[in-house]
N, C-alpha and C positions, 0 to 999 in steps of 0.2 A: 074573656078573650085575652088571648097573650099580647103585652104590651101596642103595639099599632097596628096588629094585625099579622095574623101565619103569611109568607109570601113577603111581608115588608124588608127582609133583609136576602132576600133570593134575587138578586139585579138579573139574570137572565131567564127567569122566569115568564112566561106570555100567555100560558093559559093552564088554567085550573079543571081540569075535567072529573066531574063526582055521580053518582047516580043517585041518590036523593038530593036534595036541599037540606034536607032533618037532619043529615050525616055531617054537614059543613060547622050546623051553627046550632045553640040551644034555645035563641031567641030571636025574632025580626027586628028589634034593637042591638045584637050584635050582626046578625048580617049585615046590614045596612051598614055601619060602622065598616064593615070586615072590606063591603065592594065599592066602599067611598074611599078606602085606601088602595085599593087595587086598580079603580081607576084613573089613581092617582098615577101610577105605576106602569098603566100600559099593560094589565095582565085581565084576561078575559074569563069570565066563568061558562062553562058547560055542567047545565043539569041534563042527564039521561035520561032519565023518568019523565020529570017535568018538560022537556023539549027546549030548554033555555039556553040560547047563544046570547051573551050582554055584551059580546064585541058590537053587534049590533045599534045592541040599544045605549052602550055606549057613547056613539057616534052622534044620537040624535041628540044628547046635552052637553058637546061638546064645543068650549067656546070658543 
């Protein structure tokens, strides 16, 4: 992964939209990484294939 994450230096950035998952990241220890920075950030991911909105599920961990 690059430095904190693709997106961490894009400030108006709000949503990430990709058609796999596979295509994002090489591992579920960088993802995880990649969308703990993003929603840090306020930016939401869209998988196409997968059916994933994490604006969502965002919301339900937020404190």
């Amino acid at each position: 992964m690059r430095g904190d994450g693709f997106g961490a230096s894009l400030p108006h950035l709000d949503t990430v939209v990709v058609e796999f998952l596979s295509r994002l990241s090489r591992s579920s220890q960088d993802l995880l990484a990649l969308l703990s920075v993003w929603q840090e950030k306020g930016i939401n991911l869209v998988s196409c294939r997968e059916n994933i909105d994490m604006g969502s599920w965002y919301d339900l961990f937020d404190d």
